[in-house]
KEKE-3310 file (N, C-alpha, C; in steps of 0.2 Angstrom, whole numbers, plus 5000, padded with zeros to 4 digits):
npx = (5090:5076:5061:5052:5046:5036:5027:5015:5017:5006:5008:5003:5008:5020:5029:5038:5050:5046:5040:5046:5059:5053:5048:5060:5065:5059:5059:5073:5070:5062:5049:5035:5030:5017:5016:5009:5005:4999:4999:4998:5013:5019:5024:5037:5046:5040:5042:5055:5059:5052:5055:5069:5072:5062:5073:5085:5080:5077:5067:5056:5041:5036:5023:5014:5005:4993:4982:4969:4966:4959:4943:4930:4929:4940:4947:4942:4941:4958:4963:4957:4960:4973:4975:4968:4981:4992:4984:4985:4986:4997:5002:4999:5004:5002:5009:5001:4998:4998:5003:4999:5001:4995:4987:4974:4962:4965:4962:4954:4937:4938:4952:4951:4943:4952:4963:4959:4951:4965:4970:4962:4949:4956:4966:4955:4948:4955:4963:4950:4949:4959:4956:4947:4954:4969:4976:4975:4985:4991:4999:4997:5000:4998:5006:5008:5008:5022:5018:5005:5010:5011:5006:5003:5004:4997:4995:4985:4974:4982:4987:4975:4967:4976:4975:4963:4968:4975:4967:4957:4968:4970:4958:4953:4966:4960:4948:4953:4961:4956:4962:4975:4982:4993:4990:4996:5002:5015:5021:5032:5044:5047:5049:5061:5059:5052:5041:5038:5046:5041:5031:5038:5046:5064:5069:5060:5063:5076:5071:5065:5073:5083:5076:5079:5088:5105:5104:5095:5082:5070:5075:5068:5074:5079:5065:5060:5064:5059:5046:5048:5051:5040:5034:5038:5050:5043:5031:5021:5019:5004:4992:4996:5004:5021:5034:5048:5056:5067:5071:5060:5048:5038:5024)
npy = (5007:5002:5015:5015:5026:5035:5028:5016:5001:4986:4972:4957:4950:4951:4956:4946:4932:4930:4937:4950:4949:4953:4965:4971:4970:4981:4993:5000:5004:5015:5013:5017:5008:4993:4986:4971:4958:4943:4938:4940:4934:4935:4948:4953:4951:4958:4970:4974:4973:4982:4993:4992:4992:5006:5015:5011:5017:5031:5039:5033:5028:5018:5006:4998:4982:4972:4959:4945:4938:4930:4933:4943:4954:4959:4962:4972:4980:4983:4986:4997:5004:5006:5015:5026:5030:5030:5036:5031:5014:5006:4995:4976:4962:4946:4936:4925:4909:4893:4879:4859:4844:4828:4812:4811:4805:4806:4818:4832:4840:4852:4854:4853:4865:4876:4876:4881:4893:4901:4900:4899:4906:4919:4924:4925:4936:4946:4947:4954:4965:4972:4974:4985:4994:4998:5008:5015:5005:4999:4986:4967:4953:4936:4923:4906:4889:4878:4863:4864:4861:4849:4833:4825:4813:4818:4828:4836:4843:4857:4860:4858:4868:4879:4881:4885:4899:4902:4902:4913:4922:4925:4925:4939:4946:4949:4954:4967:4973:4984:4995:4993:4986:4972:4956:4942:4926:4920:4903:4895:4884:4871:4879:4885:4888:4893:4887:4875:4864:4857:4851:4840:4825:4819:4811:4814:4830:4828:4823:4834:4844:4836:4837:4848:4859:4861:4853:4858:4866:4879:4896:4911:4921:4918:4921:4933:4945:4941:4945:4958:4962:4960:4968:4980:4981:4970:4971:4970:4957:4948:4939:4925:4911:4908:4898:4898:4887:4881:4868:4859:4856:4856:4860)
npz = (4864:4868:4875:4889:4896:4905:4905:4912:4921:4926:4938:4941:4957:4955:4966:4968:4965:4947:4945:4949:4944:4931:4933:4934:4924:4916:4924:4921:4908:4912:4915:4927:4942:4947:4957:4963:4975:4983:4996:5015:5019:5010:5009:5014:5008:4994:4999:5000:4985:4979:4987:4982:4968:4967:4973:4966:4954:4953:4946:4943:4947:4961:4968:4979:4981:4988:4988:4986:4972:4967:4966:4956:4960:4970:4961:4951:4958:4961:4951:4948:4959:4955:4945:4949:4957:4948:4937:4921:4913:4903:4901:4907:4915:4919:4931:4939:4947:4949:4954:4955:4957:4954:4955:4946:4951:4964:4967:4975:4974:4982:4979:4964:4964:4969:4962:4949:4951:4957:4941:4932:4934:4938:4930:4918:4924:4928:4914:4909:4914:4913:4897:4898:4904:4900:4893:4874:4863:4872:4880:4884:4896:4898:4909:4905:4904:4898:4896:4887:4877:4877:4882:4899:4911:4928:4930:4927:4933:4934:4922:4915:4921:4918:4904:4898:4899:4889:4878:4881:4879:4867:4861:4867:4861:4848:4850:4854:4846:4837:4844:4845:4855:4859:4865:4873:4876:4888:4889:4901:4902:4916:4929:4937:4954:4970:4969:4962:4966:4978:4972:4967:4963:4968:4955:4947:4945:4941:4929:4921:4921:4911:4899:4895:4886:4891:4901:4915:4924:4916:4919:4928:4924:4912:4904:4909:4901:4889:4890:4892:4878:4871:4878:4870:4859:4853:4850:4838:4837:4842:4850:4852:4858:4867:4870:4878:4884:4883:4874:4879:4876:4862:4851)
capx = (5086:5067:5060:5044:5045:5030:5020:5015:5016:5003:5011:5001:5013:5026:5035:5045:5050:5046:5036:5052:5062:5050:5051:5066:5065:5054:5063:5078:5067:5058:5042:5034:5027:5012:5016:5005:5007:4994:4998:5006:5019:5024:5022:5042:5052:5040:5043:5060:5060:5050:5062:5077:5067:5064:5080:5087:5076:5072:5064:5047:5035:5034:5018:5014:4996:4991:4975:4967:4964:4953:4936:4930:4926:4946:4953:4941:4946:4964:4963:4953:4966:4980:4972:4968:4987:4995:4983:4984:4988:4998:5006:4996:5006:5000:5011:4997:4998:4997:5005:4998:5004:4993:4982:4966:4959:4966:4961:4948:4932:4941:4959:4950:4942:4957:4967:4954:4950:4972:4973:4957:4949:4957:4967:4949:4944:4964:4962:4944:4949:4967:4953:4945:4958:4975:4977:4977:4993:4996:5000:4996:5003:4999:5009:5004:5013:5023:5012:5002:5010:5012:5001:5006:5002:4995:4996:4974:4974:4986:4988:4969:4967:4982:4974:4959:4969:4978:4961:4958:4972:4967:4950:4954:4969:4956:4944:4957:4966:4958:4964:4981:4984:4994:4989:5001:5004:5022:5021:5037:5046:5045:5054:5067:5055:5049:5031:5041:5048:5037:5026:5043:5052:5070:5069:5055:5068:5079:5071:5061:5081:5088:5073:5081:5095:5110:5103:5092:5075:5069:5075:5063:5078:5075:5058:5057:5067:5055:5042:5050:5053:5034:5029:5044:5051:5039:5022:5018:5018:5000:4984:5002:5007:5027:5035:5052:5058:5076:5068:5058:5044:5037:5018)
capy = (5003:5004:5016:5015:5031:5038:5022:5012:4995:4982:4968:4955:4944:4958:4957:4942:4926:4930:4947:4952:4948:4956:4972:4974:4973:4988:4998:5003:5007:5021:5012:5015:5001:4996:4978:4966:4951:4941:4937:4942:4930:4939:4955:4956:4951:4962:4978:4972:4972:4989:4997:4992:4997:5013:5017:5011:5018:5036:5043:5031:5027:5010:5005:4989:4982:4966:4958:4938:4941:4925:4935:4948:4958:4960:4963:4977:4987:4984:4988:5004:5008:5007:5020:5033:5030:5031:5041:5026:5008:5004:4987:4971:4955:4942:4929:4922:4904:4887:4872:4852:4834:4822:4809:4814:4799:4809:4827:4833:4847:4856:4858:4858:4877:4883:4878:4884:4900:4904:4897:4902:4912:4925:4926:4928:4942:4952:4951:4957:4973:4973:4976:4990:4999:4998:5014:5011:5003:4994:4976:4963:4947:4932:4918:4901:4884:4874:4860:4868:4859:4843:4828:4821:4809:4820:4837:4834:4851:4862:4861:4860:4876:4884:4879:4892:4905:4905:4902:4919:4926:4923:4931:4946:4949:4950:4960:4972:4973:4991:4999:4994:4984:4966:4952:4935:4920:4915:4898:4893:4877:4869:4887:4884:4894:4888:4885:4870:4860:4855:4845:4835:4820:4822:4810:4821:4835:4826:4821:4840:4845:4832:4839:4854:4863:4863:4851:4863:4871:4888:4902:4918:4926:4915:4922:4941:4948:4940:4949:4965:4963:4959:4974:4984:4979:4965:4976:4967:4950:4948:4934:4923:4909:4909:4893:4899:4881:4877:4862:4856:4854:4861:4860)
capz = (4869:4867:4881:4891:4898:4906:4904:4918:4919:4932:4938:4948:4957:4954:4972:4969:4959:4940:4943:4952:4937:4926:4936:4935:4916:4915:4928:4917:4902:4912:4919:4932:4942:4951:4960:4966:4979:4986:5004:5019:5020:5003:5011:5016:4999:4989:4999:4997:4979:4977:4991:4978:4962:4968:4978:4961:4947:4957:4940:4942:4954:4962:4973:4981:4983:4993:4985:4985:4964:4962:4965:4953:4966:4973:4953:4950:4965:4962:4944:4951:4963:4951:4940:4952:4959:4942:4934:4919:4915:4901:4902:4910:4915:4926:4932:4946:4944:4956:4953:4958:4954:4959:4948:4943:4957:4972:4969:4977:4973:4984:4976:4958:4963:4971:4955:4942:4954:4954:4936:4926:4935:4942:4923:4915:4927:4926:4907:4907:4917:4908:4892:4899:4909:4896:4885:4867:4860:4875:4880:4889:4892:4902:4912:4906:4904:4892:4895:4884:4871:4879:4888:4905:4919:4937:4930:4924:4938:4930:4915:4912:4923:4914:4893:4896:4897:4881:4874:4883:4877:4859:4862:4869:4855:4841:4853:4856:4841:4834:4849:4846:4860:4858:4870:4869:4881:4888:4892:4900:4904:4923:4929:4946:4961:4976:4969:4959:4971:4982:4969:4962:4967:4964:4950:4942:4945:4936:4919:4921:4919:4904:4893:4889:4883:4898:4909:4918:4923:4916:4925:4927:4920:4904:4904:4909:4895:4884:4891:4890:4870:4867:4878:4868:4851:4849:4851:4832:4840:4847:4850:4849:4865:4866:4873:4879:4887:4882:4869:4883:4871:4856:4846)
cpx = (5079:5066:5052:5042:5040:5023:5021:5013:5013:5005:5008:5006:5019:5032:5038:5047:5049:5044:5042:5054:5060:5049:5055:5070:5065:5056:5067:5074:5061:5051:5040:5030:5022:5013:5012:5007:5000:4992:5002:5012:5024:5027:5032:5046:5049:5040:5050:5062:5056:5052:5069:5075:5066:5069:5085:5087:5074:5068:5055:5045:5036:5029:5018:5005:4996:4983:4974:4962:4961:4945:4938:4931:4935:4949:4950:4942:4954:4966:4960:4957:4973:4979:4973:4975:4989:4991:4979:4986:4990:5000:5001:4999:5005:5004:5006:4997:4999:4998:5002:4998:5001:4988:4976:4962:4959:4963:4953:4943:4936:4947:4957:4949:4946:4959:4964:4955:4956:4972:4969:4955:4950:4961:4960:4948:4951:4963:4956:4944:4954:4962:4952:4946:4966:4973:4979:4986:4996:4997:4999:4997:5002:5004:5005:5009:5016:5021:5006:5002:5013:5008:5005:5001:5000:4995:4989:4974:4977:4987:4979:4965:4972:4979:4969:4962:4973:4971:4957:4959:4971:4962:4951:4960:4965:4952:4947:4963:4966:4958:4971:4986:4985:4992:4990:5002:5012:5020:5029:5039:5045:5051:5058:5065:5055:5043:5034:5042:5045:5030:5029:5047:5057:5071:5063:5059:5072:5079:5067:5070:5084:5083:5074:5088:5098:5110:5098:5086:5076:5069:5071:5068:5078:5070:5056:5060:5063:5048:5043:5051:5046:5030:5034:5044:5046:5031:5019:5017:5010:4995:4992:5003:5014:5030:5044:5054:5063:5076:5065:5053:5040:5028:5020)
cpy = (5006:5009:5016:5020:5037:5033:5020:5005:4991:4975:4963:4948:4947:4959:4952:4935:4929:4936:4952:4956:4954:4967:4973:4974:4978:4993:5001:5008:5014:5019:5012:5009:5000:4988:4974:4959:4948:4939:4939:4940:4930:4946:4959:4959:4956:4968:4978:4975:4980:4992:4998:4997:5005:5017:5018:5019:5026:5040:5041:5029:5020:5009:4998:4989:4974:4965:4949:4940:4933:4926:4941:4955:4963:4966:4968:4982:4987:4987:4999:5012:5011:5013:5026:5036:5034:5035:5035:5021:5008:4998:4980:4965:4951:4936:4925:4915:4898:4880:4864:4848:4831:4820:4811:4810:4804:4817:4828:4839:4852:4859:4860:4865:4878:4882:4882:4890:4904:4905:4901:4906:4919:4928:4930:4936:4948:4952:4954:4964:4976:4977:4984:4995:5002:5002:5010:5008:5000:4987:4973:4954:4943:4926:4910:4895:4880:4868:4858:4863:4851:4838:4823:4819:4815:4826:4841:4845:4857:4863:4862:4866:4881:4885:4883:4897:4908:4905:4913:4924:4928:4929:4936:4950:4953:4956:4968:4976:4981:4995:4999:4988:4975:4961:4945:4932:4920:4911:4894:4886:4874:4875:4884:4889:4889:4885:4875:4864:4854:4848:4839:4832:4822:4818:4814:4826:4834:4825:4828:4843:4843:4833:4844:4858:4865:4859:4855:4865:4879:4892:4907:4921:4924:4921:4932:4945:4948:4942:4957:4966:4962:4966:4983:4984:4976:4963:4972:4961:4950:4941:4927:4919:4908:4903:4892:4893:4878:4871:4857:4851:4858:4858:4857)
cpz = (4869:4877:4883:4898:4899:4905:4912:4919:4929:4930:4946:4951:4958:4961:4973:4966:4950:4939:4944:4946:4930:4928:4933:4927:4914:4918:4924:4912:4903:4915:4924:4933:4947:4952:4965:4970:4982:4992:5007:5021:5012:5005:5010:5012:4994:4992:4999:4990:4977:4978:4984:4972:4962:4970:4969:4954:4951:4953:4941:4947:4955:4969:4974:4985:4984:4990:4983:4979:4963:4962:4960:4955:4967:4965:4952:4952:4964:4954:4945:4954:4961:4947:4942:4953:4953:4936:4927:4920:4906:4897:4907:4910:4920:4924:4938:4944:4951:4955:4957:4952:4956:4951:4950:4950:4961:4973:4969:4974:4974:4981:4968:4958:4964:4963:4948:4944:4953:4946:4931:4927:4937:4933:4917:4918:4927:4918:4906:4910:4914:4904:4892:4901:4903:4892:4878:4867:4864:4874:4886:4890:4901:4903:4910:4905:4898:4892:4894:4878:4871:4882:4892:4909:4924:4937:4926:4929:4934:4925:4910:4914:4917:4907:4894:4895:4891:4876:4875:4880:4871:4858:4861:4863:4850:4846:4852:4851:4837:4839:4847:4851:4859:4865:4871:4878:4882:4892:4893:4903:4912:4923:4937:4951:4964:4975:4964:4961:4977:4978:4965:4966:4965:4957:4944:4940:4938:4929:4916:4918:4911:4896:4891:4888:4891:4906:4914:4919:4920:4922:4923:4924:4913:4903:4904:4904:4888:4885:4890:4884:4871:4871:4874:4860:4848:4848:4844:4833:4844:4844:4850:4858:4863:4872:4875:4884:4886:4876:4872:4880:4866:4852:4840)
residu = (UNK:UNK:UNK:UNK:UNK:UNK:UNK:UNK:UNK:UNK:UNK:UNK:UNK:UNK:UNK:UNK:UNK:UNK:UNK:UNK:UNK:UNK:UNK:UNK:UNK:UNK:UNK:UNK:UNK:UNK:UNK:UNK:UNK:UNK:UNK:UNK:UNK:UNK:UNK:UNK:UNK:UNK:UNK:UNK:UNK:UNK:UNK:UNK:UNK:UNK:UNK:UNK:UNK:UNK:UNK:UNK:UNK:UNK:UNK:UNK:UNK:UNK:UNK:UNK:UNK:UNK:UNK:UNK:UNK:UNK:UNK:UNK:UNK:UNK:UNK:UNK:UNK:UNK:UNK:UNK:UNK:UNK:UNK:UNK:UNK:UNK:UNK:UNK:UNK:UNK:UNK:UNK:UNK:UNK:UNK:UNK:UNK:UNK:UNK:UNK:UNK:UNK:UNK:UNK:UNK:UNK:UNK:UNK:UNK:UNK:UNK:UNK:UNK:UNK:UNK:UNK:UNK:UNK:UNK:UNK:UNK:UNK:UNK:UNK:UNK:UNK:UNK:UNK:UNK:UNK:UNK:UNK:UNK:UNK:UNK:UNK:UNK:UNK:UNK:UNK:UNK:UNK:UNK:UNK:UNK:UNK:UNK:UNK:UNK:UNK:UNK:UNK:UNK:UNK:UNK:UNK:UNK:UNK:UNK:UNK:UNK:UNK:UNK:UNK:UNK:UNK:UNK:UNK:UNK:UNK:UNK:UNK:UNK:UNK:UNK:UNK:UNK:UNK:UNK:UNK:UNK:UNK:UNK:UNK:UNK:UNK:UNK:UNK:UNK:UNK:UNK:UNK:UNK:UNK:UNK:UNK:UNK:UNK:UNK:UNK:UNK:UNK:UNK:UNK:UNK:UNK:UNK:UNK:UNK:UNK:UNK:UNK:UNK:UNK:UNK:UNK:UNK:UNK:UNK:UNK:UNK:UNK:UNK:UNK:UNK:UNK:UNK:UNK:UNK:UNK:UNK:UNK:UNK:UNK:UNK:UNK:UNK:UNK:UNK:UNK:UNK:UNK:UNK:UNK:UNK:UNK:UNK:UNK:UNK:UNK:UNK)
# end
């Protein structure tokens, strides 16, 4: 088994649902971890999830940092903070992300910034600090959608927030490429969280389900293993988006 022993990996999102998951990939393998949440009605589950990790894993460090990462402002301090913490930064994964269904007609100024600000923005401004902070040879890898490689009905917000940052991702690979350091998309299928649920009928549910392999949504446990091979074995993978969906849909 690949080790990441003495690295440290940033993980925005990192105290529960996919970041969890992905922790607790990198945990075993020796990483320390520096995890990120966004509000205090996250605050419980991700000291939760830090408590076990470290009770678990007593060899690495685990921290926890509270921060609204759609300003530049916030991401540069937290990018700052981790550093001084941990000394370096390794590994960079951001799952930050913000789901709405609604037709193009109904959505307001207002809900396009927020989704651009979660979606694009805050991804632009976490890989531009990921660039300048990650020791050679690392990785970095963003959270983006398999709706990527599809076009639908009421998803004009999300999916059009979500499609810069594989372009992003792209960029920055080439930038960063004579350091060492890979930088790849996984865009996964409609994933089975709470962030999910709330913008689907149950027949939505339904046919989100009979498009892929088992009947099913993607689970974060589909998903985080494949994030720990791209920041492990699969470090030769990079500027690459990854569409782990069951055969949801494909390009």
């Amino acid at each position: 088994m690949a080790s990441l022993k003495g690295k440290v990996a940033f993980i925005t999102g990192g105290g529960k649902n996919l970041g969890a998951d992905i922790a607790s990939e990198l945990a075993p393998l020796g990483a320390s971890l520096a995890l990120h949440y966004n509000s205090p009605s996250s605050e419980a589950e991700s000291k939760k999830t830090a408590s076990e990790l470290a009770s678990k894993y007593p060899d690495i460090k685990v921290k926890l940092y509270q921060a609204d990462l759609t300003a530049a402002g916030p991401i540069e301090k937290i990018f700052a903070d981790v550093e001084k913490d941990f000394g370096h930064i390794d590994i960079v994964i951001n799952t930050i992300g913000k789901v709405l269904k609604k037709p193009i007609t109904e959505i307001t100024e207002k809900e396009y910034d927020t989704m651009f600000a979660i979606n694009s923005k805050s991804a632009f401004f976490i890989t531009k600090e990921a660039a300048k902070h990650v020791t050679d040879g690392g990785k970095i890898v963003n959270i983006v959608t398999s709706l990527l490689a599809a076009f639908a009905g009421n998803y004009t917000a999300y999916a059009g927030s979500k499609a810069p940052v594989e372009h992003i991702t792209r960029g920055v690979s080439k930038e960063l490429q004579d350091r060492g350091i890979s930088v790849n998309a996984i865009a996964p299928g409609p994933m089975d969280t709470p962030f999910f649920y709330p913008e689907e009928s149950d027949e939505a549910v339904a046919f989100h389900k009979s498009q892929a392999m088992g009947n099913r949504l993607t689970d974060t446990k589909d998903i985080a293993p494949i994030v720990r091979f791209l920041v492990t074995e699969g470090g030769w993978i990079n500027g690459q988006t990854i569409f782990p969906n069951g055969g949801y849909t494909t390009r």
